[in-house]
C-alpha positions in Angstrom: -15.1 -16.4 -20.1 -15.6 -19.6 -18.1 -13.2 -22.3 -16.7 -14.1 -26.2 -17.1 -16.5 -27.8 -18.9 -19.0 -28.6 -17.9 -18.2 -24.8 -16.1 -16.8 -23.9 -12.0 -15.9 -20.4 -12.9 -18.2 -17.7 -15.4 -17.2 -13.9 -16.3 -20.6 -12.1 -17.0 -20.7 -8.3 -18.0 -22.9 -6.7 -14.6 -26.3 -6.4 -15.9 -26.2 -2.9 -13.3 -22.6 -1.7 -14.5 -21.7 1.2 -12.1 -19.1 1.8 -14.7 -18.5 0.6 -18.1 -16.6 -2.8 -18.5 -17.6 -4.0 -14.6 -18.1 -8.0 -14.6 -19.6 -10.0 -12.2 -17.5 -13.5 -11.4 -19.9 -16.2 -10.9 -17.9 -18.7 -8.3 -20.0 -21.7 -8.8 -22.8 -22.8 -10.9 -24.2 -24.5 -7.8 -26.6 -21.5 -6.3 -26.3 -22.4 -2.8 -22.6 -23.1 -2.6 -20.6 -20.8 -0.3 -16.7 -19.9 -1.2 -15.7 -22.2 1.8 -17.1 -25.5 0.2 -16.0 -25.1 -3.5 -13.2 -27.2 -4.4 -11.8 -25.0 -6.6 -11.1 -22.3 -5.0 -7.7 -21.5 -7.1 -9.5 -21.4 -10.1 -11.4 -18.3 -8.5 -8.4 -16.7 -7.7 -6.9 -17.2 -11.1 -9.9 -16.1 -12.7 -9.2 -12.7 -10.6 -5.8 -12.1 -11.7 -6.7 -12.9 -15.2 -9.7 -10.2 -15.3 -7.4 -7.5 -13.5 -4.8 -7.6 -16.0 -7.5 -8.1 -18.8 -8.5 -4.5 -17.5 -5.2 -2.7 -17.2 -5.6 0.3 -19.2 -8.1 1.2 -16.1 -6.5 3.6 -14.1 -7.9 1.2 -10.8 -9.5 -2.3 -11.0 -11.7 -2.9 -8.0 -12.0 -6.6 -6.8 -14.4 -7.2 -4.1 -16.9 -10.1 -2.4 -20.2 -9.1 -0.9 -21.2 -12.1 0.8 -24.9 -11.6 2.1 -27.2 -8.7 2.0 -26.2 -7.4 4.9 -22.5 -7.0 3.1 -24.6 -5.4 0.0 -25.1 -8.6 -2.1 -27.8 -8.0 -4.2 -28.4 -11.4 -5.6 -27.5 -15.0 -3.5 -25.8 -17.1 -6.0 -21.9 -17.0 -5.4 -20.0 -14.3 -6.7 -17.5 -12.0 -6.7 -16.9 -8.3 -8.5 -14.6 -6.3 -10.9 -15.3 -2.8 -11.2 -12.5 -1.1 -13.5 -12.4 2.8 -12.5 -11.3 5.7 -14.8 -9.6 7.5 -11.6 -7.4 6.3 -8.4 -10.1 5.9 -5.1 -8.9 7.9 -2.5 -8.0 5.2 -0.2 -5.8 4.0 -2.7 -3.9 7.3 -3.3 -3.7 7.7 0.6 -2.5 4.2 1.0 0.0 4.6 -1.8 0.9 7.5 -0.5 1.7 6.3 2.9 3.7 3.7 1.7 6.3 5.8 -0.8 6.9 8.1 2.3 7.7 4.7 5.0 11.4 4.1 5.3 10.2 0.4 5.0 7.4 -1.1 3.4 5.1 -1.6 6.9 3.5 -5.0 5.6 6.8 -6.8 4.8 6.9 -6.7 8.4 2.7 -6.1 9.5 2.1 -5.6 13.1 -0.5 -7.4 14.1 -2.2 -10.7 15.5 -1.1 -14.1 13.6 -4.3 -15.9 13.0 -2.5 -18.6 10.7 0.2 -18.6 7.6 1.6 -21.0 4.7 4.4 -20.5 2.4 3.6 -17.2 0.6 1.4 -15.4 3.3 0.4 -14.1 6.1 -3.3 -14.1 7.9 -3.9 -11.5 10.8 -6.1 -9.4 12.4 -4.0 -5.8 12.3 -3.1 -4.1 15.2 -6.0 -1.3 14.8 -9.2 -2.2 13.1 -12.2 -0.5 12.0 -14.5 -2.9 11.6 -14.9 -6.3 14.0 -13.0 -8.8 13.4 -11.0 -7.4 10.6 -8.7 -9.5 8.9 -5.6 -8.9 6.5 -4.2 -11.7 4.3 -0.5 -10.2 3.3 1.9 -11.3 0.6 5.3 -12.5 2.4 6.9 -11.5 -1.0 6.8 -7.5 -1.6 4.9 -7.4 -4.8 2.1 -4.5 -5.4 -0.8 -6.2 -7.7 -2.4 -9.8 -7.7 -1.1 -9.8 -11.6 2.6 -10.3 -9.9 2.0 -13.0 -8.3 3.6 -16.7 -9.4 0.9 -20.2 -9.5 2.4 -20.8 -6.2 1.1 -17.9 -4.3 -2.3 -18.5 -6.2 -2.2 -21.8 -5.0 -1.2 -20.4 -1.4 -4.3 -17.6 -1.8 -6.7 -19.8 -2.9 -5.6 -22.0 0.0 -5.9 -19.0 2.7 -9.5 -17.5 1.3 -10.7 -20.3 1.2 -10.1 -20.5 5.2 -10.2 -17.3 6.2 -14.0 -17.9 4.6 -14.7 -20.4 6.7 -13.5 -19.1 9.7 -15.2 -15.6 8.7 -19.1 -17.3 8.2 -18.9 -18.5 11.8 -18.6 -15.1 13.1 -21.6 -13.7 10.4 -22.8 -15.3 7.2 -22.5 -11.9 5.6 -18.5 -10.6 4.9 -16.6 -8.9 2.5 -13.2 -8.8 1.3 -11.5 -6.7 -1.1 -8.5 -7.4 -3.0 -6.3 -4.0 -2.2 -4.0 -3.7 -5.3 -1.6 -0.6 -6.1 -1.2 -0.7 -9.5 2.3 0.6 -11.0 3.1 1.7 -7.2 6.1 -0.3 -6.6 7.0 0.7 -2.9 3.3 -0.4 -2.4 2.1 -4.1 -1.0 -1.1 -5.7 -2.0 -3.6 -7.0 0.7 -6.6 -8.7 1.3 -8.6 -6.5 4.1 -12.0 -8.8 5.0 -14.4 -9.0 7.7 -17.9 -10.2 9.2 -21.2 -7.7 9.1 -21.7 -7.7 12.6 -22.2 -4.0 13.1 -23.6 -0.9 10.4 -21.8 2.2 10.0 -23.4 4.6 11.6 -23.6 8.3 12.0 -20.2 9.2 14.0 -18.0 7.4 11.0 -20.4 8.7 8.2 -19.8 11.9 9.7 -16.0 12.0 10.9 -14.2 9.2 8.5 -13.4 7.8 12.1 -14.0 4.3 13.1 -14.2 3.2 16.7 -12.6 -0.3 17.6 -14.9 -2.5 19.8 -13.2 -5.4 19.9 -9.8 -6.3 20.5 -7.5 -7.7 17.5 -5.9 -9.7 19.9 -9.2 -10.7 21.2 -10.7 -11.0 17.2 -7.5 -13.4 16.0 -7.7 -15.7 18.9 -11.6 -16.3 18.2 -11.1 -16.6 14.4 -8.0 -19.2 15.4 -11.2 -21.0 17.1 -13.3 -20.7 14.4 -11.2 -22.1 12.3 -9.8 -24.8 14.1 -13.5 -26.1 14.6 -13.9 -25.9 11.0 -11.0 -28.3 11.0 -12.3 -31.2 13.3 -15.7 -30.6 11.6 
């Protein structure tokens, strides 16, 4: 699969599959571009809707970025993941789980630090974190998979990534971000949980399944509004 001609956007099947049918979206065929400097940034984001519902017999499709070693990239060159599982992750189960037992859907209304926002979403740093300068990027509309969602709130994604990346590098040039969908889990709301490499996890949270925060949302959102708004007058 591959959008334009000549090509922005490639599918490739992983050459390391850790499951059958995992692809490796190539973002750019220019080897040192980074996701903040591609101008077509909604193409990526189409291309990951497209491969999630070309994998919907999975019982989960995992869509992730690993930008820079330190986030586990294993090669340079621009690119992003889909892993389609035969079984539900935990965190997903818990997650869904959590949000069929809320009287309300807790991100139609998140708690947390507004970083920025357009039409369709919402950019924050949540009210607890487990990793530095965590970030969320919420749907305003309550919709459970990035397959739901209309060209508008592509558009709007692709819009959002593509700043929360450039805010995101100034902090570390290695992040990830994950594409948290619930599929067929319709009290559910898809998110977008990113965040520098700044620290490792270490023994306590290896050990435990307990993070520590160690620095502030509050504190985190007002320095990624300043990363970002440099980016601007850059």
């Amino acid at each position: 699969m591959r959008t334009g001609d000549p090509w922005r956007v490639r599918v490739f099947p992983n050459k390391y599959p850790p499951v059958e049918g995992a692809e490796v979206i190539v973002e750019s065929p220019v080897h040192d571009d980074t996701f903040h400097a591609i101008a077509h940034a909604e193409e990526v984001v189409r291309t990951y809707a497209d491969r999630y519902r070309a994998h919907e017999r999975a019982a989960y499709v995992s869509i992730f970025k690993n930008e820079g070693t330190r986030a586990g990239a294993s090669i340079p060159h621009i690119h992003s993941q889909v892993v389609p599982l035969p079984f539900v992750p935990p965190r997903i189960a818990r997650e869904s789980a959590a949000f069929a037992q809320a009287p309300h859907c807790p991100l139609c209304r998140p708690e947390g630090n507004a970083i920025a926002e357009n039409e369709s979403f919402l950019w924050l740093t949540p009210a607890t974190s487990a990793m530095p300068y965590q970030q969320w990027i919420v749907p305003r509309r309550h919709v459970e998979e990035i397959s739901r969602f209309t060209g508008k709130e592509q558009h709007d994604l692709a819009e959002m990534l593509h700043a929360a990346a450039a805010a995101t590098s100034t902090l570390s040039p290695a992040f990830n971000w994950m594409l948290m969908n619930f599929p067929r889990q319709r009290a559910a709301h898809f998110y977008i949980d990113l965040f520098p490499r700044l620290t490792v996890i270490a023994g306590f949270e290896l050990g435990t399944g307990t993070f520590i925060e160690i620095v502030d949302p509050a504190d985190a959102a007002r320095r990624v509004v300043e990363a970002s708004s440099r980016r601007v007058v850059e």
